[in-house]
Structures are given as structure tokens and as C-alpha cells.
Legacy VTK file of the C-alpha trace (Angstrom):
# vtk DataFile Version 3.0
C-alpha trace
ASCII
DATASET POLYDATA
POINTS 89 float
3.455 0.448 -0.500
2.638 0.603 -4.110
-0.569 -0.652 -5.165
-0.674 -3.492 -7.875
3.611 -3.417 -7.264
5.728 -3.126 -10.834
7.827 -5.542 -9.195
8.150 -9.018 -7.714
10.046 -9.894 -4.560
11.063 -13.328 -3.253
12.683 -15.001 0.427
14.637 -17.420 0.573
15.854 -18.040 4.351
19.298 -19.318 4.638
21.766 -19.853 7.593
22.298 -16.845 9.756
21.040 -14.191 6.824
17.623 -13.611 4.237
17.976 -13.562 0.651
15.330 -11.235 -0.887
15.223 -11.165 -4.582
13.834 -8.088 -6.291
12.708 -7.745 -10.038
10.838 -5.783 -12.608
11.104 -4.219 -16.269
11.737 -0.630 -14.833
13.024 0.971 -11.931
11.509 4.399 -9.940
12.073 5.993 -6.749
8.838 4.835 -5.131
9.111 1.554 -5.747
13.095 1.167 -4.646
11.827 2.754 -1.119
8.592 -0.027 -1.475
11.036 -3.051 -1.819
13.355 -1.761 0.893
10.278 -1.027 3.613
9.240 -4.909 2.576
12.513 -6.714 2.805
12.877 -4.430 6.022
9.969 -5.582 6.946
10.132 -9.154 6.578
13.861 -9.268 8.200
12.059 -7.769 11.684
9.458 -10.118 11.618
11.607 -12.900 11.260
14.243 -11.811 12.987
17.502 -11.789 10.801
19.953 -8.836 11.275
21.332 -9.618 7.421
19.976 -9.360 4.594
21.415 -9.993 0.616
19.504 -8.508 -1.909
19.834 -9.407 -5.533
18.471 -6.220 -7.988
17.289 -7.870 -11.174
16.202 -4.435 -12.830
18.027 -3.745 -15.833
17.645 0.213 -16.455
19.114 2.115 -13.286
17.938 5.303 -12.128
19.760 8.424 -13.374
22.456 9.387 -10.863
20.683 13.117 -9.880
17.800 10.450 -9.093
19.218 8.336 -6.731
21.077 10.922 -4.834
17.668 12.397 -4.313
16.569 8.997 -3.180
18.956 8.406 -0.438
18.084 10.674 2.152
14.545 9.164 1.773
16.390 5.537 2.089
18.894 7.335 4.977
15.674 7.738 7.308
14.494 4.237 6.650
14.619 2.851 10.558
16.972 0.212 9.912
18.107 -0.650 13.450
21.445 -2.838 13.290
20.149 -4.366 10.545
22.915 -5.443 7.982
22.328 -5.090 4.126
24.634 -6.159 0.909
23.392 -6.061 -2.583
24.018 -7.492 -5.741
22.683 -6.114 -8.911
22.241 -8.249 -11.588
21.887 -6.798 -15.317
LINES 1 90
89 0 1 2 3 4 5 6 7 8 9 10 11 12 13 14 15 16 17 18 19 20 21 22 23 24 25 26 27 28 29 30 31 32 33 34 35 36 37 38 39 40 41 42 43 44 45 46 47 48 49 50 51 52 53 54 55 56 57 58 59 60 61 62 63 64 65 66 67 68 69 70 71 72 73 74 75 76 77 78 79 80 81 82 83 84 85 86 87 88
């Protein structure tokens, strides 16, 4: 985890599924693999198997970034764990 997180995450537990709400001024690899191990995290310990996430970050990461990012997310132990997000802008 990051120490004093760039970022601010919410819950919200609705029927059959958790909403997790992520947002911050800027976006970086460390903290996108932070928010994911959290919402991960918080689905196991209550128990859901989905998950929505809204992105409220407005600058994306450049491409060449986030292709470098997902075989750090692809080793993330997920389990059957189900995952949609939105990204807001």
C-alpha cells in the first residue's frame, strides 16, 4: 500500500455486488495496483464475487504505461472474482 494514499476510495454495498469508488488529481502505476489490492481486498472480506468500480481520475496513464502495468495487475490473485469499471472524466 501507499503511504499517506494520493487517492480516496469509497464502498457502497448493494444487492448481490460492491461499488468501490476511486479518486484523485493524478494517476501512477503504484497507486492503480494499491486501489485494486484494496477493493480486492475488501470484496474477500466481505464476501462479494462482483465488484463495479467507478475511476474518477481525469489524466490516464500513457498507453506504453499501462501495458507495463498489466502483467503486474494479471498476477493480482483474483479468484472468481468479477470486476467492471467505469471511468468517469
Amino acid at each position: 500500500m501507499i503511504p499517506n494514499k494520493p487517492y480516496k476510495l469509497s464502498f457502497d454495498e448493494r444487492r448481490g455486488y460492491l461499488y468501490a469508488h476511486v479518486s484523485s488529481d493524478k494517476a501512477s502505476p503504484e497507486m492503480a495496483i494499491s486501489y485494486l489490492n484494496e477493493i480486492i481486498a475488501e470484496c474477500r472480506e466481505l464476501g462479494y464475487g462482483r465488484v463495479i468500480v467507478e475511476r474518477d481520475i481525469p489524466d490516464p496513464l500513457p498507453l506504453k504505461t499501462v501495458i507495463g502495468l498489466s502483467s503486474h495487475i494479471a498476477k493480482i490473485e483474483i479468484g472468481d472474482l468479477k470486476i467492471a469499471a467505469l471511468i468517469s472524466t
